[in-house]
C-alpha positions in Angstrom: 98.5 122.3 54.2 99.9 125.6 53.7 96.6 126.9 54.8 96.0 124.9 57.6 99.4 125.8 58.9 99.1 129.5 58.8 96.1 129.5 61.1 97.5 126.7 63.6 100.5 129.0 64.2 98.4 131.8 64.5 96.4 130.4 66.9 99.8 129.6 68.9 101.2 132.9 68.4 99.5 134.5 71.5 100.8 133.5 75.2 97.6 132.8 76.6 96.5 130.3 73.7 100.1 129.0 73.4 99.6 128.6 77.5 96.5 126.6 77.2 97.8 124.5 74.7 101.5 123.1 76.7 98.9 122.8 79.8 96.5 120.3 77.7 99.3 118.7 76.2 100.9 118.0 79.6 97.8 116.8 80.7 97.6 114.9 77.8 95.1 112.2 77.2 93.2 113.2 80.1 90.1 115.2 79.2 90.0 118.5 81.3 86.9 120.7 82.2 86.9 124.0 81.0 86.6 125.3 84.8 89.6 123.5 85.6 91.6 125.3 82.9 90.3 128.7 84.1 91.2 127.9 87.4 95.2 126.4 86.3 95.5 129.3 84.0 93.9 132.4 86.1 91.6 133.0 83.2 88.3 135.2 83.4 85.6 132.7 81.4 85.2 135.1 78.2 88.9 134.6 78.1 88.9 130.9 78.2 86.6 130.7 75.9 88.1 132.7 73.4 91.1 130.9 73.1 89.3 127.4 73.2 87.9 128.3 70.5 90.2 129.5 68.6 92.5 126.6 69.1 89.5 124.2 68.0 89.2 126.0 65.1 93.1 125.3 64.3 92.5 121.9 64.8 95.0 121.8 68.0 92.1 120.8 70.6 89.0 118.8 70.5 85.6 119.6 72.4 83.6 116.4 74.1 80.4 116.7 76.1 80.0 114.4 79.1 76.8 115.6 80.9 76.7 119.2 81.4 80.2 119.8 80.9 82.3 120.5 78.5 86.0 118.8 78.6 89.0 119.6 76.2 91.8 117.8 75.1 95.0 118.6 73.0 94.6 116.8 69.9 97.7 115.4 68.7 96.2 114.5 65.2 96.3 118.5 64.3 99.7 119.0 66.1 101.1 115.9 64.5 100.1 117.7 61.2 101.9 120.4 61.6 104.9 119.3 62.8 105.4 117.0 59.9 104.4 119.9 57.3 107.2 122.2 59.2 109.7 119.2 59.0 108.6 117.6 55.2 108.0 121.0 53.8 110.0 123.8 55.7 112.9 121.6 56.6 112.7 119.5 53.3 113.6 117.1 55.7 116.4 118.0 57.4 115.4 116.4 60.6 118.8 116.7 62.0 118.7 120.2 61.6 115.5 120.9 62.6 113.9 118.7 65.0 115.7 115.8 67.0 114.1 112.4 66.0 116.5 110.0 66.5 114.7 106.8 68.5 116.3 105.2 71.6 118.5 101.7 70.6 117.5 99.0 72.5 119.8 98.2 75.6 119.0 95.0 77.3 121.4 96.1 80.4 120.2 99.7 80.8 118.7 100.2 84.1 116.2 103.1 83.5 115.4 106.3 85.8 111.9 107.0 86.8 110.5 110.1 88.4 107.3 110.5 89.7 106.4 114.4 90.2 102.9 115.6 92.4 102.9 118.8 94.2 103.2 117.8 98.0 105.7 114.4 97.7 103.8 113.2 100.8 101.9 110.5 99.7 100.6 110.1 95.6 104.1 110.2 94.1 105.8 108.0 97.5 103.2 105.3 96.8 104.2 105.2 93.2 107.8 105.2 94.0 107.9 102.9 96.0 105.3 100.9 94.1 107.9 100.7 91.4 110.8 100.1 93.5 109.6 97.2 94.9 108.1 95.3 91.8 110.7 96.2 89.3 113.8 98.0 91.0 116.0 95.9 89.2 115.3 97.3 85.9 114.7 101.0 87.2 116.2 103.3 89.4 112.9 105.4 90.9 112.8 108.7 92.3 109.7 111.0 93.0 109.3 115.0 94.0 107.4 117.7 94.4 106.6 121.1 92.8 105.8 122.2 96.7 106.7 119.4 99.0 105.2 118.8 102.8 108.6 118.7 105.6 107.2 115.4 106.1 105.2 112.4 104.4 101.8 111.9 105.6 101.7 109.8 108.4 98.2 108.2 106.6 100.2 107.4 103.7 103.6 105.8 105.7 101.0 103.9 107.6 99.4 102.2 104.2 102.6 101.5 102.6 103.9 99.9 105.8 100.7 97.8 105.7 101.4 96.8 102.3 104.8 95.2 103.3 106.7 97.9 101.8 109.9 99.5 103.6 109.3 103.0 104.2 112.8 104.0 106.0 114.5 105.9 103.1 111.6 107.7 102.2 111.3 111.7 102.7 110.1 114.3 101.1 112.2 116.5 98.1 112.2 119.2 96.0 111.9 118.6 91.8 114.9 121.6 91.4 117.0 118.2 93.2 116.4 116.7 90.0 117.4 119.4 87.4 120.5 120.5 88.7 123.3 119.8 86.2 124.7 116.6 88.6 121.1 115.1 88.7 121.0 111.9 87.0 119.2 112.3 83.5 115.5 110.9 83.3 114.2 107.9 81.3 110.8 109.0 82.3 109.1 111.5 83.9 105.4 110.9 85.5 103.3 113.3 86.9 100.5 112.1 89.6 98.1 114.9 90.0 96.4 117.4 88.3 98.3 120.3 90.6 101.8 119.6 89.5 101.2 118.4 85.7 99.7 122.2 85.7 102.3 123.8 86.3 105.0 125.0 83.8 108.8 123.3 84.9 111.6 124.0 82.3 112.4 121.0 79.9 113.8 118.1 81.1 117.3 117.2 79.9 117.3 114.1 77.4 113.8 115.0 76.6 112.4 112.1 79.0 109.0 110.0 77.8 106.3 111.8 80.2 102.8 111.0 81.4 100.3 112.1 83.3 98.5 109.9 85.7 96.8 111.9 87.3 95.0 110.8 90.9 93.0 112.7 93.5 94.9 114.0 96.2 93.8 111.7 99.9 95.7 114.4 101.6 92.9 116.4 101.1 90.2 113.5 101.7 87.7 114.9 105.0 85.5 113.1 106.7 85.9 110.1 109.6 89.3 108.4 109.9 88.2 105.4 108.3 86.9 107.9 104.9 90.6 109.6 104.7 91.7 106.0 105.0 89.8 104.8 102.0 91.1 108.1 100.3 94.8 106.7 100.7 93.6 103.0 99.6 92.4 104.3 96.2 95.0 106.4 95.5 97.4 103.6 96.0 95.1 101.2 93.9 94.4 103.1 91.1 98.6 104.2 91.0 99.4 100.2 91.3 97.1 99.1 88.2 99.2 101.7 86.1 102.7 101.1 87.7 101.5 97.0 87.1 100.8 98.3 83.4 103.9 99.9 83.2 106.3 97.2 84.7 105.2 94.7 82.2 105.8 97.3 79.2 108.9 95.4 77.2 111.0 99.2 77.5 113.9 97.2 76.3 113.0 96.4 72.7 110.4 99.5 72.5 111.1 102.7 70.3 110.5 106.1 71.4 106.9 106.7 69.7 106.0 103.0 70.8 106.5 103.6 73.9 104.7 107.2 74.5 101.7 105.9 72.9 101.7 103.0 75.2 101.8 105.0 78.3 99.2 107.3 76.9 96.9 104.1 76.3 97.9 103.2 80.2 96.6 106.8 81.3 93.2 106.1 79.6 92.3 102.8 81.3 89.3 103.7 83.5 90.1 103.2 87.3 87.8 100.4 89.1 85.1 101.4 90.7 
């Protein structure tokens, strides 16, 4: 393994490779195109391509065709490999020293805090919060923010949730800084719900949250007839729901850490209906 380890840290010794790499892991199970990463990243092609491979040939990203395109993922199997060689061989197994592994005991009274993160606030991440809030907000206290929020919610979006029967008066838009200042109460679980934000590099959360990406096409930016940028809202809200429906029924009580990330990773690869 020693072998193997050299070249996966050499492959993440350079910023623009390490860069890549955090970016597919937050977007993490989700398949990306390689246009879409040049475009997140600010990358020239050549570049892109450079570092994709040289990160596949680590064994820290996997290559999958659909069509004419070519989508990457992180792939956890090489990182996982790694990390236990640092922490079995370099450590000897000092995992208090080294790495923090300690697993979450079960609390049967614990109400949990939930923030859902998209770049505007105006509509993907209000749906899911209030989504949440309303089917479960006895067992979790749910926030949501944005990297670049709108002044105000969009008015499409307020007018849906409404429709739904939900209560919309303590909604408004906010800022993710509100939720990493020291006096910020300390996430449980940290969701992001579009590509934008999950692409862009925030500073660790305190408490090392569980995070996913569910990642959902922005109806803000739907064009079209009124009744088009309507339907754009309706399956942004659907397509939020199924997961937050997954999610709520997720025993988070009796769950361990790794139990739990790898079921909201399987709740991000469930295909949307058509």
């Amino acid at each position: 393994m020693e072998k193997e380890a050299i070249t996966q840290l050499t492959a993440l010794a350079h910023p623009r490779r390490l860069r890549l790499f955090r970016l597919l892991m937050r977007r993490y199970p989700e398949q990306v195109a390689a246009g879409d990463l040049a475009q997140a990243l600010g990358l020239p092609a050549s570049s892109l391509s450079a570092a994709l491979t040289q990160l596949r040939q680590a064994g820290l990203v996997t290559q999958s065709r659909h069509g004419t395109s070519l989508l990457y993922a992180a792939d956890l199997g090489g990182a996982g490999a790694l990390t236990d060689y640092l922490i079995s061989d370099c450590c000897r197994g000092r995992v208090e020293t080294c790495f923090d592994k300690k697993l979450p005991e079960a609390d049967m009274t614990k109400t949990w805090n939930v923030l859902f993160v998209c770049s505007g606030n105006s509509a993907r991440s209000i749906f899911a919060e209030t989504i949440l809030r309303d089917w479960a907000g006895d067992r979790f206290n749910v926030f949501s923010a944005g990297t670049r929020p709108q002044s105000t919610l969009n008015p499409f979006a307020v007018e849906l949730l409404r429709a739904k029967g939900h209560d919309t008066g303590a909604l408004r838009a906010k800022h993710v800084s509100e939720f990493q200042e020291q006096s910020a109460p300390q996430m449980d679980f940290v969701f992001t719900v579009c590509d934008t934000a999950a692409n862009e590099e925030c500073p660790p959360w305190p408490g090392q949250p569980i995070t996913g990406h569910w990642g959902q096409a922005d109806p803000v930016a739907a064009t079209g007839t009124e009744a088009e940028k309507r339907l754009a809202f309706q399956q942004a809200y659907g397509g939020l729901k199924r997961r937050i429906k997954a999610f709520a029924a997720l025993p988070v009580d009796t769950l361990d850490r790794a139990s739990l990330q790898r079921q909201i990773d399987d709740i991000a690869r469930e295909k949307e209906d058509l």
